[in-house]
C-alpha positions in Angstrom: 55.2 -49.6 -100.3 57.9 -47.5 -100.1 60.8 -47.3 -97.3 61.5 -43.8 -96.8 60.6 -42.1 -93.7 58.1 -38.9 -93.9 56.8 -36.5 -91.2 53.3 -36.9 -90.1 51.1 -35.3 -87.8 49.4 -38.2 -85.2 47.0 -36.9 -82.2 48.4 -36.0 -78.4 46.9 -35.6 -74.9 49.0 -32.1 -74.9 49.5 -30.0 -71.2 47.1 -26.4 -71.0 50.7 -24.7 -71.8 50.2 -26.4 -75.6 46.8 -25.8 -76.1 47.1 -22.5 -74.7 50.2 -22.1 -77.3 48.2 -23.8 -80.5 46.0 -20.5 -79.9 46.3 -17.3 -82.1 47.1 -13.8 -80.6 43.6 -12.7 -81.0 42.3 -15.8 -79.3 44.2 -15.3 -76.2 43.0 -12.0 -75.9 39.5 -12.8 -75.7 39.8 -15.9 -73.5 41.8 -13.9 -71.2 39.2 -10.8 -71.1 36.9 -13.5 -70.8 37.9 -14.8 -67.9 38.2 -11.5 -66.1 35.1 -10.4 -67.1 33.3 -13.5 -65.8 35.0 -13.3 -62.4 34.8 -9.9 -62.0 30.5 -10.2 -62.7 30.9 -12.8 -60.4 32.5 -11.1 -57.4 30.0 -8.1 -58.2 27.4 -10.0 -57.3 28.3 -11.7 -54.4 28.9 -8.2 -53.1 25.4 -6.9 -54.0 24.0 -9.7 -52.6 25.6 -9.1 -49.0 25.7 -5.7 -49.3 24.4 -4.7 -45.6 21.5 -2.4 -45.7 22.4 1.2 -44.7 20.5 2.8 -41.6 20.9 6.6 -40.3 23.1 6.4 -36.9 22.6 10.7 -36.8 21.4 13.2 -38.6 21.9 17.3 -38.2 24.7 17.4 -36.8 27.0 20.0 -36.3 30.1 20.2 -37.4 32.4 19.4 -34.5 29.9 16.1 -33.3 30.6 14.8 -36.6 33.6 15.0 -36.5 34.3 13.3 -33.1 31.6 10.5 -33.9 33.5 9.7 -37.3 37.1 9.7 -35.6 35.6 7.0 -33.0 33.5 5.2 -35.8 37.2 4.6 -37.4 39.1 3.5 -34.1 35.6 0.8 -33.4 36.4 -0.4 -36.8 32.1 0.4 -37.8 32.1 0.9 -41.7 30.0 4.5 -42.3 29.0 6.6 -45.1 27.8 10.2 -45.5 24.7 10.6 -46.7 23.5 13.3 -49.5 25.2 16.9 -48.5 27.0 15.2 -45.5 23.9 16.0 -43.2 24.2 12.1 -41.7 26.0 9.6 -41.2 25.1 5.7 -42.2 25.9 3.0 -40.5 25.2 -0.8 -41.3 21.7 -1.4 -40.2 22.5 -4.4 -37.8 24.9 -2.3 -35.9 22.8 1.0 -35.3 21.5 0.4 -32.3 25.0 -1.2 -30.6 26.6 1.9 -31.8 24.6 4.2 -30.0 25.0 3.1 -26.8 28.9 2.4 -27.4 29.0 6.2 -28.7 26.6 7.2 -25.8 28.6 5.6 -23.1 31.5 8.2 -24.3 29.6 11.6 -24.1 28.8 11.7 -27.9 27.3 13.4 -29.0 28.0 16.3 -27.5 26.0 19.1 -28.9 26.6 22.4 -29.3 23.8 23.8 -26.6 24.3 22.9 -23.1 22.5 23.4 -20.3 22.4 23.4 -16.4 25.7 21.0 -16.9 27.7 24.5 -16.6 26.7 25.1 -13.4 29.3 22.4 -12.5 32.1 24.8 -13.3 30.7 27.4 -12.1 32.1 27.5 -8.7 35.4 28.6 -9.8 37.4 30.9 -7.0 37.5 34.2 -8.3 33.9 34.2 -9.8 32.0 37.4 -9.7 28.1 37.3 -9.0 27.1 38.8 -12.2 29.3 35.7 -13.8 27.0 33.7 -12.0 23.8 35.1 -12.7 25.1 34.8 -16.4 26.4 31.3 -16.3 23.0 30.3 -14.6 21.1 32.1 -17.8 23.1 30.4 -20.2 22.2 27.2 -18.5 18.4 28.2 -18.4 18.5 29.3 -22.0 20.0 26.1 -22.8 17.4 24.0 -20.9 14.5 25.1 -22.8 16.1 24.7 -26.3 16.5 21.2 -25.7 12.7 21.3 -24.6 11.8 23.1 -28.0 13.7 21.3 -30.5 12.0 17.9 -29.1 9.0 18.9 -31.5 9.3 16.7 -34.2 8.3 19.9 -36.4 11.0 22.1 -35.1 14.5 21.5 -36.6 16.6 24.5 -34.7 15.9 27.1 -32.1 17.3 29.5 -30.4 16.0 31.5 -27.1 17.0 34.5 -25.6 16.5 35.3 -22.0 16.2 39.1 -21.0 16.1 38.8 -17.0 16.7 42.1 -15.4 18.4 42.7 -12.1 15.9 43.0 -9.1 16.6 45.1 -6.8 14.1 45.4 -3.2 14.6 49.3 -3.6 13.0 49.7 -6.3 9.4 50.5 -5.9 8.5 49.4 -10.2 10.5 46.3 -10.7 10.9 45.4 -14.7 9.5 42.2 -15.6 11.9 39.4 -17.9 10.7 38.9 -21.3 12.3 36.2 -24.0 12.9 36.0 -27.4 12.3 32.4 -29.1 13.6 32.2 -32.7 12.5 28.6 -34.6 14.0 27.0 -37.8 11.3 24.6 -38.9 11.8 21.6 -40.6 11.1 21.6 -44.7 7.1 21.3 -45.1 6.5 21.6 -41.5 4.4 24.4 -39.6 3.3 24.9 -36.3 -0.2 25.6 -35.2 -1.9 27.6 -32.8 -2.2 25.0 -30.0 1.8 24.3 -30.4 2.4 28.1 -30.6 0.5 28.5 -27.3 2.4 25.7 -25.9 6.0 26.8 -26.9 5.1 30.6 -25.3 3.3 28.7 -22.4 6.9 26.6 -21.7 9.0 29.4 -21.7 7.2 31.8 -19.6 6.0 28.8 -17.3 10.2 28.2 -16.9 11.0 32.1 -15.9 10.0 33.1 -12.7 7.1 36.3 -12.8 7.4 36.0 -16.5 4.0 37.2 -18.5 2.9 34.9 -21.9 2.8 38.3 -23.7 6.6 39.2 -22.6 7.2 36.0 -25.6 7.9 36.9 -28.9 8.3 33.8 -31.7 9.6 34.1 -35.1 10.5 32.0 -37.7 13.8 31.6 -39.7 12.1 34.0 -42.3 11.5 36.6 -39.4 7.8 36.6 -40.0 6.1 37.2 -36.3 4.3 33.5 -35.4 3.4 34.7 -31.6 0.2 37.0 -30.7 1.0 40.3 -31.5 0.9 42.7 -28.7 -2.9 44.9 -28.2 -3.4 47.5 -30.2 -1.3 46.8 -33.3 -2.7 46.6 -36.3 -0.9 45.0 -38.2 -1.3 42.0 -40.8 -0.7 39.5 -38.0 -4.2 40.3 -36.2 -6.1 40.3 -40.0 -4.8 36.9 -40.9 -5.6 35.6 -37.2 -8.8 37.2 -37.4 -9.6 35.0 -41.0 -8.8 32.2 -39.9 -11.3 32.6 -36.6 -13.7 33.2 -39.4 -13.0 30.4 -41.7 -13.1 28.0 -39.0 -16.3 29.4 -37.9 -17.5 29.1 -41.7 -16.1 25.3 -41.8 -17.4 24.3 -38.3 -21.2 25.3 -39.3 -20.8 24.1 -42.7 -19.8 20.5 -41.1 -22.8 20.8 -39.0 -25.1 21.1 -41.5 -23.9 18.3 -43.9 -23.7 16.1 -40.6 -27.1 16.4 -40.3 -28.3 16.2 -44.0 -25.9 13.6 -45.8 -27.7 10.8 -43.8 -30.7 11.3 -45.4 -29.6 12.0 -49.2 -26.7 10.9 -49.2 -23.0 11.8 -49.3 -22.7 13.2 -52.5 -26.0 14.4 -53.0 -25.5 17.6 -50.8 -23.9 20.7 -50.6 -23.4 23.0 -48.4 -21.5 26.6 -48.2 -21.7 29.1 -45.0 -20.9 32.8 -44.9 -20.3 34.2 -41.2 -19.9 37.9 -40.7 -18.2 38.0 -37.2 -17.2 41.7 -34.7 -14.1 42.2 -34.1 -14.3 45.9 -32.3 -13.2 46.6 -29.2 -15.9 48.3 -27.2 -15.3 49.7 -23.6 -18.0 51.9 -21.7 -18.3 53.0 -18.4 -21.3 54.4 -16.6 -21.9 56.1 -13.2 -25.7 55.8 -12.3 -27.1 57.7 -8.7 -29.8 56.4 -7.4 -32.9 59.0 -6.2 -33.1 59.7 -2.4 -35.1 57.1 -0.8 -37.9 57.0 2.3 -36.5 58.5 5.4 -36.8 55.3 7.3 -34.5 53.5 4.2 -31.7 56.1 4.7 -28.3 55.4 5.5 -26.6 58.1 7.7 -23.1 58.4 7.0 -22.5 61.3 9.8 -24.6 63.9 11.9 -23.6 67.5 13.7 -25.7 69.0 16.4 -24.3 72.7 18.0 -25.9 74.5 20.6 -24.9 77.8 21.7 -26.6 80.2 24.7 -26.9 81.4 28.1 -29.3 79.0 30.1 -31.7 80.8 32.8 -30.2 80.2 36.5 -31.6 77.2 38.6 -31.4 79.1 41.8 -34.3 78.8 43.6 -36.4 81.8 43.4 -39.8 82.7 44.5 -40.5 82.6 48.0 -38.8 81.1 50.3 -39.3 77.7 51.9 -38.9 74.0 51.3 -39.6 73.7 47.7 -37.2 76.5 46.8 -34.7 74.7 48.6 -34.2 71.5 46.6 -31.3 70.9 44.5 -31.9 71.0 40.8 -32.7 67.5 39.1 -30.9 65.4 36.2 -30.4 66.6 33.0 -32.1 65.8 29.6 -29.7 66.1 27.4 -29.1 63.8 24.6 -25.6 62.9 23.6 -26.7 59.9 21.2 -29.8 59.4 19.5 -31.6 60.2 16.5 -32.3 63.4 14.5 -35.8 63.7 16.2 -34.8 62.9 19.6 -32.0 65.5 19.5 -34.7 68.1 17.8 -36.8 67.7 20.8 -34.1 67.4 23.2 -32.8 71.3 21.6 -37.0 72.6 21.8 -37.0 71.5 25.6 -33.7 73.4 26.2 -34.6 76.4 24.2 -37.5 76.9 26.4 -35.3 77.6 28.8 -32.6 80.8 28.8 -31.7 82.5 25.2 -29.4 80.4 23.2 -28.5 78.9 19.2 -28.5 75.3 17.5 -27.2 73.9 14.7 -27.8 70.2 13.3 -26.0 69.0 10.3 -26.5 65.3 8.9 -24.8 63.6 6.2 -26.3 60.9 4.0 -24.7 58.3 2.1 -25.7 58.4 -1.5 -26.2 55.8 -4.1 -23.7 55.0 -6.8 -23.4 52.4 -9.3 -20.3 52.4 -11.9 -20.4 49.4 -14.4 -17.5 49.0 -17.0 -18.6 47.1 -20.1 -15.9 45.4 -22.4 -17.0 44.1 -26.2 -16.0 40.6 -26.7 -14.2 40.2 -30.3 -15.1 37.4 -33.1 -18.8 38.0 -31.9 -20.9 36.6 -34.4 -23.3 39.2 -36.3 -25.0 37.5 -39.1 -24.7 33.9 -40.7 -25.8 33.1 -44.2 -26.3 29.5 -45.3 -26.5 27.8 -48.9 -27.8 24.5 -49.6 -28.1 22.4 -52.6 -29.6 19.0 -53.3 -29.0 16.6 -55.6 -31.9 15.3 -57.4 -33.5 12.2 -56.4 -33.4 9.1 -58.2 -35.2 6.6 -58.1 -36.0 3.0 -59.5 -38.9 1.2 -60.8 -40.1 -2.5 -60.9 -38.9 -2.5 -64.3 -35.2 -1.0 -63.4 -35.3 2.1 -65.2 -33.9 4.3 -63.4 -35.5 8.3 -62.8 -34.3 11.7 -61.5 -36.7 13.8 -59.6 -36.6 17.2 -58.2 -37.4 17.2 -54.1 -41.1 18.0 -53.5 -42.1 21.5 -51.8 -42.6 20.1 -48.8 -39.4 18.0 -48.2 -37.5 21.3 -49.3 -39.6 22.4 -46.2 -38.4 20.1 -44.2 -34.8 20.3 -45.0 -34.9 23.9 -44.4 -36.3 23.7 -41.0 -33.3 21.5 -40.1 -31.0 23.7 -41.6 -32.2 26.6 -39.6 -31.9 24.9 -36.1 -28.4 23.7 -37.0 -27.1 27.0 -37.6 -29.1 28.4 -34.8 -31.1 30.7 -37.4 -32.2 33.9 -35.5 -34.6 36.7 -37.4 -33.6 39.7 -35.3 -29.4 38.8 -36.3 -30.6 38.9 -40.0 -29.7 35.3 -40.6 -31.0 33.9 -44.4 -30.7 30.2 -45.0 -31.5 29.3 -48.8 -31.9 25.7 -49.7 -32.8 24.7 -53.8 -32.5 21.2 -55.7 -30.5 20.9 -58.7 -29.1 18.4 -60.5 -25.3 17.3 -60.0 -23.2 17.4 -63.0 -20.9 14.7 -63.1 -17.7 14.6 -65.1 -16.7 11.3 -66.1 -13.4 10.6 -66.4 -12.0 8.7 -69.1 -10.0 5.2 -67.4 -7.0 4.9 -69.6 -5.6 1.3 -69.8 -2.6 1.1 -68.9 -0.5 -1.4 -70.5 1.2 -4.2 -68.1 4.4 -3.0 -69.1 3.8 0.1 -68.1 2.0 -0.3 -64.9 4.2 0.7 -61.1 3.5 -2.7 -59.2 5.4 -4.2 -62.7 7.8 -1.1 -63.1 8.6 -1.6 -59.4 9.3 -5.8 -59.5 11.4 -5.2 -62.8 13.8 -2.7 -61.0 14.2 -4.8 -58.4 15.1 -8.4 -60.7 17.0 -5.8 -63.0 20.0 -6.0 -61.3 20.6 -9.8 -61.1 19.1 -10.6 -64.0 21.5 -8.0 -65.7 24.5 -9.6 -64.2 23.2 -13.5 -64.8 23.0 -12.4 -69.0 25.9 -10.4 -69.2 28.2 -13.3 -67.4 26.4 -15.9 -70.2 27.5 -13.4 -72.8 30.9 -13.2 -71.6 31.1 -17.3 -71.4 29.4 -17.8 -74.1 31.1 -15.3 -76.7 34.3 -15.2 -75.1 35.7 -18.1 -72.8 33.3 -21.1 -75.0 34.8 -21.0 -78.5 38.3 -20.4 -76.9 38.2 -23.7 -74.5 36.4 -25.4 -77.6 39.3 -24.7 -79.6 41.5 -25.9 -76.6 39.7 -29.0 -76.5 40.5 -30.4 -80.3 43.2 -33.0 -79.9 47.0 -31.7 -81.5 49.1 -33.0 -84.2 52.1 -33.1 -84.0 54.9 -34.6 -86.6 56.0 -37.6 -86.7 58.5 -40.2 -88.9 57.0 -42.8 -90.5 57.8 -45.0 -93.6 56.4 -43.6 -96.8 54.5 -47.1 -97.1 53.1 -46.6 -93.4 52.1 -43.1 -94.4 50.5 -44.2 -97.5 48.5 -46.6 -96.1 47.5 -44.2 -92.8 46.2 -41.9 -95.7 44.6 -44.5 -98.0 41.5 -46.6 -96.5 42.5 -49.0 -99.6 45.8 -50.6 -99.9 48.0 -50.6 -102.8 46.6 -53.2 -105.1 47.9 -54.2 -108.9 45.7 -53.1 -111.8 43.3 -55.5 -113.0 42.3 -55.4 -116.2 38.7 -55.9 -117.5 37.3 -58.5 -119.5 36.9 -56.0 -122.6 40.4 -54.2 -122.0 43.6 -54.8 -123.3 46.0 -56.4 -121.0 48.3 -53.1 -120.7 45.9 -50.7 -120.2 44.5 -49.4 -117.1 41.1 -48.4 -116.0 40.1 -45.1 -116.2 40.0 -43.0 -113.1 37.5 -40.2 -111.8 38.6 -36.8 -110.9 38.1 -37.5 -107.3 40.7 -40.5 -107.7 43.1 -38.2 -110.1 42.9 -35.3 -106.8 43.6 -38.1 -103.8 46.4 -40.0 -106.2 48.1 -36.6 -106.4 48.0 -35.3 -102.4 49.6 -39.1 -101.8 52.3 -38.1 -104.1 52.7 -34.5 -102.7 52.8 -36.1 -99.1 55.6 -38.5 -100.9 57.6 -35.8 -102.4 57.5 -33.3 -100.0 55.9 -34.9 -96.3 57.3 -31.5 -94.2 54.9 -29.5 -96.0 52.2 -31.3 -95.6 52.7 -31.5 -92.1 52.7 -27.7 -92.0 49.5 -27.4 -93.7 47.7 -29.7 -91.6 49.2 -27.8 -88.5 48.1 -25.1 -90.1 44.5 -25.9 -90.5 44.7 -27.8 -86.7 45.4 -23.8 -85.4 42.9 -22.0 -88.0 45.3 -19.8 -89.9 44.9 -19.1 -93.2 48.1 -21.8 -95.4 50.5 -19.6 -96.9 
């Protein structure tokens, strides 16, 4: 074994800074991407997974409120967000509620329509009255568009008052009228019974205010209140087709009411035609009655003049004691009837020349009756009915379809008649046949699981975390694993040995003399295999020239390519 000294390369527990510097370039780029990449995937979702659930704190607001409510949001220190087009704001959902009240207790928010709340600076010095009467229409204008925007279908409205100046010298007064003009919300309408009520609140809320002194229209301008009488127009045609469609449904439901029971849901149907009168018909009509028995009659006045020169009651004849009496009573009537004064006129005719005249008034009979049409009055009502046939099933389970009998047609047509309230003399016509349904079967595609909602729905919602949890094993795995397992091979480093300890670190065998073989010569060796020939010549390169074979095996340690 040889003396001299040689460099080898023996295994160390080296620091991170040498394993991190026994890396290649390339290698410390993709452990250090690695790294970022996993903590960054890991930070992302622990933020998804406490991301607070956003709730809506308002919504529609204008833009001033908004404004004020955001400026406050930022000085409580509430996190918010805007929702789609900035028409709400979002707040965490476990702080909605706390927030309103805090923003409440401050007056927000404020709204743009106020109401009666300016009457409290109304009483300024200086204030004229028709500033007043303005201030207090403001407030009353205000009032009731709070009242109509609480309807969950109304998104906006705005009313104007028209109250005129009464005066007690005027013998006419003009009556106030309003203008209400709505912004529905998208897909909403109103109906009849909330278009009463809206006319009904604001001419309830102004003092000798009539419901037809309302007029409602829509964003669109379209006219959604009763239009006034006598106009023609499309409002009254459409009103007057829906009176007759409901009409139409409401007999139609009557009659299948009363027939599905007995043949079943889907084994009848049933169509109604209504023709309805919507003229307007006024007559009037004076009627005098003919003069009635004289003991029936009413006297409305009576005249009696007489006129002459009565004979004298001196006495006259011959003289004595029955010539010499003073003349009796009179028998004039001043009241009574027509025959008393007659006779009390004959019994003074008799006596002297004279004139009468009787005049006597009756009161005569009169009737006058005013007669108004009614509108939507029903004229004639036509009815179709048809019935499914019947089916029926044997003993054996086959199943039959049978046409209803005359009789039971009979039957069903009698019912029929007194639902609708059939009347001959209107020209009603009910007509009730039996057919057979036709059914269209629809063809039940299979939908494959994969494609199905309640599995579409479950895989959006695992998407996300599942998405994270296999794109952080990616990044370990491709990235930050090969570069730590690289780490974790133990270094060589050089060291100086004696060629003999070298030789013998690289050799399992130690040097030995040849031996020679029975059937060999004593001088000549055994012949060696290629493998032998190859290791005898790296222990003599590693002899030779120990530095670079050091670098070659620091080379391979590192994975470069030997030079």
């Amino acid at each position: 074994m040889s003396a001299a000294t040689a460099i080898t390369a023996i295994p160390v527990n080296p620091t991170i800074g040498q394993r991190l510097a026994n890396l290649d370039r390339a290698q410390r780029i993709r452990l250090g991407v690695g790294i970022v990449l996993f903590v960054a995937i890991g930070i992302i979702g622990l933020m998804m997974g406490r991301q607070a659930e956003w709730r809506v704190l308002y919504a529609n607001l204008a833009d001033k409120d908004g404004g004020a409510i955001v400026a406050q949001l930022t000085q409580m220190n509430v996190p918010y967000q805007h929702a789609a087009g900035g028409g709400a704001i979002l707040v965490p959902a476990n702080m909605v509620y706390d927030t309103r009240l805090k923003l409440a207790s401050q007056g927000l928010p404020k709204g743009t329509v106020t109401g009666f709340e300016l009457m409290d600076t109304a009483n300024r010095f200086g204030m004229t009255q028709f500033q007043e009467r303005l201030t207090f229409q403001r407030g009353l204008e205000g009032e009731l568009i709070r009242s109509i925007q609480a309807l969950s279908s109304v998104k906006s409205a705005r009313v104007h008052l028209a109250l005129p100046n009464q005066n007690g010298f005027f013998r006419d007064q003009q009556k106030p009228s309003a203008s209400v003009l709505l912004s529905l919300n998208a897909g909403r309408s109103l109906d009849r019974s909330q278009l009463a009520g809206i006319i009904h609140l604001v001419s309830a809320s102004v003092p000798e205010m009539d419901s037809k002194s309302v007029s409602v229209l829509d964003d669109s301008g379209k006219l959604l209140s009763t239009p006034p009488e006598g106009d023609n127009g499309m409002g009254g045609d459409a009103q007057q087709l829906q009176h007759v469609q409901q009409i139409e449904q409401l007999y139609s439901n009557r009659i299948l009411d009363i027939l599905e029971p007995v043949v079943g849901r889907q084994n009848v149907r049933a169509q109604v035609t209504a023709e309805l009168d919507f003229s307007q018909t006024e007559s009037t009509s004076e009627l005098f009655k003919p003069n009635q028995a004289p003991d029936a009659t009413a006297i409305r006045s009576q005249q009696l003049l007489e006129s002459g020169t009565p004979t004298s009651n001196l006495p006259t004849g011959v003289p004595g004691a029955t010539t010499n009496q003073p003349p009796g009573p009179t028998a004039a009537l001043v009241n009574g009837t027509a025959q008393a004064l007659a006779a009390a006129g004959a019994a003074s005719s008799s006596v002297g020349n004279g004139r009468r005249e009787s005049i006597i008034n009756y009161e005569v009979d009169k009737t006058v009756r005013v007669v108004r049409g009614s509108t939507g009055m029903i004229k004639r009502i036509s009815a179709a009915v048809v019935f499914n046939h019947q089916t029926t099933t044997d003993a054996k389970g086959k199943t039959t379809t049978a046409a209803m009998s005359d009789a039971q047609l009979e039957k069903m047509t009698a019912l029929v008649r007194e639902t609708i309230g059939f009347s001959k003399d209107r020209g009603d016509s009910v007509n009730v046949v039996t057919a057979p349904f036709t059914v269209d079967k629809q063809a039940t595609v299979a939908v494959p699981l994969w494609q199905q909602p309640e599995v579409l729905d479950l895989a959006r919602s695992f998407a996300w975390p599942l998405g994270t949890l296999l794109f952080g094993a990616l990044v370990l795995l491709g990235a930050v694993r090969p570069a730590l397992k690289v780490m974790a091979q133990p270094v060589l480093v050089p060291d100086e040995t004696p060629a003999g300890t070298l030789d013998a670190l690289e050799s399992d065998e130690p040097d030995r003399p040849l031996l020679t073989g029975p059937g060999s010569a004593g001088n000549q060796s055994i012949e060696m295999s290629p493998g032998d020939v190859a290791l005898e010549e790296a222990r003599k390169l590693t002899r030779d020239n120990p530095a670079a074979v050091a670098n070659i095996v620091k080379t391979w340690i590192n994975g470069e390519a030997p030079a």
